[in-house]
C-alpha positions as semicolon CSV with decimal commas, in nm:
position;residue;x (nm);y (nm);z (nm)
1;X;7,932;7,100;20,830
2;X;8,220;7,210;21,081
3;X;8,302;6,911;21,189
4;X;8,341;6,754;20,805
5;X;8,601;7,063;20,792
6;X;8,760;6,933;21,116
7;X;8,738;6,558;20,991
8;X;8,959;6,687;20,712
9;X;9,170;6,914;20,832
10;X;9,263;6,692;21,096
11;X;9,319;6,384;20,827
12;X;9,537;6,652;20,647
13;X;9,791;6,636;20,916
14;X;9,767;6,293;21,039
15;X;9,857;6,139;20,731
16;X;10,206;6,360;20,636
17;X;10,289;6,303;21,043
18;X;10,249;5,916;21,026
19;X;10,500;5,932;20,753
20;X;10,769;6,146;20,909
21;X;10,771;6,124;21,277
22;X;10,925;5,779;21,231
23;X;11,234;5,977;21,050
24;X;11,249;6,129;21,391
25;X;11,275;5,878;21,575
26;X;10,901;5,913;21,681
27;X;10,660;5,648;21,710
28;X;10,421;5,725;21,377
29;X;10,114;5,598;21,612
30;X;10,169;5,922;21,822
31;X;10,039;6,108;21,455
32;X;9,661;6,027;21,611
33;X;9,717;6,284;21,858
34;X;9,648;6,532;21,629
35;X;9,249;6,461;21,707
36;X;9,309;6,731;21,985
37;X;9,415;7,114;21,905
38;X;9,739;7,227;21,896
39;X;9,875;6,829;21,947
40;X;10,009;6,943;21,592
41;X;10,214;7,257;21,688
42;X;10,334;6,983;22,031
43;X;10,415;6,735;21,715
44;X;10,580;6,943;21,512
45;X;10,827;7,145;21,802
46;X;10,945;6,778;21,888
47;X;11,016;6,699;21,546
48;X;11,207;7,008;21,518
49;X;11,394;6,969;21,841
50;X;11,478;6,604;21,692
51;X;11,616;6,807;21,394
52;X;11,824;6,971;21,603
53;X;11,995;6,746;21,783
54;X;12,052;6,529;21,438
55;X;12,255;6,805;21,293
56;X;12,460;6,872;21,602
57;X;12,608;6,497;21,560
């Protein structure tokens, strides 16, 4: 039963991230990561300082 959770939690993020890490400049196959914990909070602190540096310009 855990690992349905898991299974779906995990699809959860994977399919928003393959759809905006590309915005990012980000490869969107780098959204599979998020198999492994905390690849998400990695993902989302590079998409962030991306987002930074995009509203410096």
């Amino acid at each position: 039963m855990g690992f349905i959770v898991w299974l779906a939690v995990v699809a959860a993020a994977i399919i928003p991230l393959m759809k905006l890490l590309p915005h990012f400049g980000v490869n969107k196959n780098w959204a599979f990561v998020a198999f492994l914990p905390f690849a998400v909070v990695i993902l989302l602190w590079v998409m962030a300082m991306k987002l930074q540096e995009l509203e410096r310009r």
